[in-house]
N, C-alpha and C positions, 0 to 999 in steps of 0.2 A: 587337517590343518586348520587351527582357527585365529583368528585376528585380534581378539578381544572384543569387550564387550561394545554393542553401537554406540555413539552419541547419541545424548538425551535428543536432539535435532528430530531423529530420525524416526524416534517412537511419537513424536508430537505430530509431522507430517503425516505419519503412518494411520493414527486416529481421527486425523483434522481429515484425510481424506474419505474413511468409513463413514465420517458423518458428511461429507461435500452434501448439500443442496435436498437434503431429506428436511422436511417441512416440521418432523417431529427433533430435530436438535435447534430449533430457532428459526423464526420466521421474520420479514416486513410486512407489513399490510398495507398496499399500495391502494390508494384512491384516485379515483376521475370523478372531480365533481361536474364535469359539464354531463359528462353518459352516465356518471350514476353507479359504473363499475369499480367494486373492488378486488384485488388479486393480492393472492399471496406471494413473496418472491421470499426462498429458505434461502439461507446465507450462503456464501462459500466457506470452501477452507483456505482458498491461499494457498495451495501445495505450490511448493517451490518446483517446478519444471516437474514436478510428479504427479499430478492432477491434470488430465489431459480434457476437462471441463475450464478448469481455472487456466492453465497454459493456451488452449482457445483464444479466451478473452483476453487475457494478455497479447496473444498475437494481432489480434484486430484494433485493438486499442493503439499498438505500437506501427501497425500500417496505418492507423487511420494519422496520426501524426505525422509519419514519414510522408503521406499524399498531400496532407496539408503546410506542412514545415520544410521541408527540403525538396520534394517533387514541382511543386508550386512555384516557389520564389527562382527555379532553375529551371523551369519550364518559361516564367517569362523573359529571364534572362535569352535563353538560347531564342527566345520570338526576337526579342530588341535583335539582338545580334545575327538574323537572318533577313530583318528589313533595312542594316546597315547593309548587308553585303547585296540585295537586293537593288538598294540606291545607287551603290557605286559599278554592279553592273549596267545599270540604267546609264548613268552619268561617270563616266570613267573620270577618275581623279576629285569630285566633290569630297568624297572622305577624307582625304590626302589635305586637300585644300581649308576643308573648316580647321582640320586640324594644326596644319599651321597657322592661320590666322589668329587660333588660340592662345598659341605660346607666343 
């Protein structure tokens, strides 16, 4: 049984990943001018979820976000709102009370 022919996609993936991170398809040459070292860093390929070098990266990139961007901002949320319920166990009805004084 065959399906036809791939998409073009799939042959490009296919070779971007044979070359992933080999120093002889393309390099950067990274510098430290304080220590005086330099290092090669070879490119990636960018394999769309087929590259399990480049899928990595992608994953860590996408936590390092999520810890910074959503975990963060909802982490102090839920602090504020355990030193509200904190106060109003201390002082029964102070929450109650600022709160209507507000409106």
């Amino acid at each position: 049984m065959t399906h036809g022919p791939l998409r073009p996609v799939v042959d490009r993936v296919l070779r971007g990943f044979m070359r992933c991170e080999l120093v002889e398809h393309g390099f950067a040459r990274l510098w430290c001018p304080t220590c005086r070292i330099s290092v090669l860093c070879p490119f990636s390929c960018r394999g769309r979820n087929f590259c399990p070098s480049c899928e990595k990266k992608k994953q860590l990139l996408w936590a390092e976000w999520l810890q910074k961007e959503v975990h963060a901002p909802v982490e102090a949320i839920a602090e504020y709102t355990r030193r509200g319920v904190v106060i109003e166990q201390a002082r029964p009805g102070i929450v109650a009370s600022i709160a209507t004084s507000a409106t």
